[in-house]
Each structure stands twice: as C-alpha cells, then as structure tokens.
C-alpha positions as CSV (number, residue, x, y, z in Angstrom):
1,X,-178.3,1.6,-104.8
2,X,-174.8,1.5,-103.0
3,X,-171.9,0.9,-104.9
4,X,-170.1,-2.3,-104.0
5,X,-166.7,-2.1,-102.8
6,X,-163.8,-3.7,-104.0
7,X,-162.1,-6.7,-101.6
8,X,-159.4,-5.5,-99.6
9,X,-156.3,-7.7,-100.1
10,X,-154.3,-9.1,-97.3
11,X,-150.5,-7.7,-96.9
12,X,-149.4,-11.0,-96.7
13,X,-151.2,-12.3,-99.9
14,X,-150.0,-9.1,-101.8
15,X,-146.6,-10.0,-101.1
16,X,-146.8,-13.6,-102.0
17,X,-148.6,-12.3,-105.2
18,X,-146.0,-9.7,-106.1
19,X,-143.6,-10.8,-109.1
20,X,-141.2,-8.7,-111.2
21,X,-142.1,-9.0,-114.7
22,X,-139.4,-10.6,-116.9
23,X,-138.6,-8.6,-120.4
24,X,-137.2,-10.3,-123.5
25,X,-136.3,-7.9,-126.5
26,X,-136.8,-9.3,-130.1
27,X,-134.0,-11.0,-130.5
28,X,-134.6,-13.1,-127.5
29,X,-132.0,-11.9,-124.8
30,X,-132.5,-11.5,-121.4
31,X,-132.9,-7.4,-121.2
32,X,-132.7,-8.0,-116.8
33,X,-129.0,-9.0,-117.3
34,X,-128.7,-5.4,-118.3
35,X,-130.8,-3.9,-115.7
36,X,-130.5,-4.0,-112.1
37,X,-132.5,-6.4,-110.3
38,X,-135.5,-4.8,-108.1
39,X,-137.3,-5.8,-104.9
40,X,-140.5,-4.8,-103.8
41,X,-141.5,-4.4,-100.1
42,X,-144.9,-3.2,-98.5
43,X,-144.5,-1.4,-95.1
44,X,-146.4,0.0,-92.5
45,X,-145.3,3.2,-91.1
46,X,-146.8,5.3,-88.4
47,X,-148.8,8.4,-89.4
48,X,-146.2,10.5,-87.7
49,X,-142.6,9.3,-89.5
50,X,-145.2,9.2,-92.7
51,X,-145.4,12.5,-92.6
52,X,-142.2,13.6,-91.3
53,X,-140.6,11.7,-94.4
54,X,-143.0,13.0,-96.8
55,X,-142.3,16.8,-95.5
56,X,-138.6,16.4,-96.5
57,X,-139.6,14.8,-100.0
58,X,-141.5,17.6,-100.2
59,X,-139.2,20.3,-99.0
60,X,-136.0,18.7,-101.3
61,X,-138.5,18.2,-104.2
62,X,-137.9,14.8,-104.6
63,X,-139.9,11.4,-104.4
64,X,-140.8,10.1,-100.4
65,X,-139.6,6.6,-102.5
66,X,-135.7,8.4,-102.8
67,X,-135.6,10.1,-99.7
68,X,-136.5,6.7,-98.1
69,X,-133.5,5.0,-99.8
70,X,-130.7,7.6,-99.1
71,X,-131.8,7.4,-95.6
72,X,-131.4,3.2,-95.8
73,X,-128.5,3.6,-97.8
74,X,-126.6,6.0,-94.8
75,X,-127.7,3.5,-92.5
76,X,-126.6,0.4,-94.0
C-alpha cells in the first residue's frame, strides 16, 4: 500500500495565506509595538547562487537567512 502524499501548495496561495501572528501579554497591550515588525517572502533561487550563498553561511558559521540580509542590506 503506497503512502499518500501530502498536496503541494501553490507559491502564490502560500503567500496570500501567510500572516504574522499578533501577541497580546496579560495585561492586554500590544507586545508588536515593542518588537520590530517582520515580513515574510518566498523566493526562488537558482541551484547555483543557492549554493554559493549557503557555502559562505557555512564557511562564516552563520545562518544562509543572515548572510542573505547583509548582502540586501549593502545593496540597498
């Protein structure tokens, strides 16, 4: 008996379904205000630049998510 596979969800649909989930604290303040604000983005990178960023995470022993960001945030 083969084991049935999960549905593959669209890019498109993941992103429309994406929120950031909103924390309250018990006393019933806004905890975001205090907390920078967070956006999500799915990409598509060729194998290649995939691996070339994830080789210098690797080397500088440090997330391919920061590496990524420095590199935006030199660019910008």
């Amino acid at each position: 008996m083969a084991i049935p596979r999960k549905p593959l969800k669209n890019a498109d649909e993941f992103i429309k379904t994406a929120k950031v989930e909103e924390k309250a604290d018990v006393e019933g303040k806004d905890v975001n205000a205090e907390v920078p604000r967070v956006k999500k983005f799915l990409i598509e990178l060729p194998y290649d630049l995939w691996m070339e960023l994830k080789m210098r995470a690797v080397r500088e022993g440090r997330p391919l998510k920061d590496v990524i960001l420095d590199i935006l945030r030199e660019g910008a």
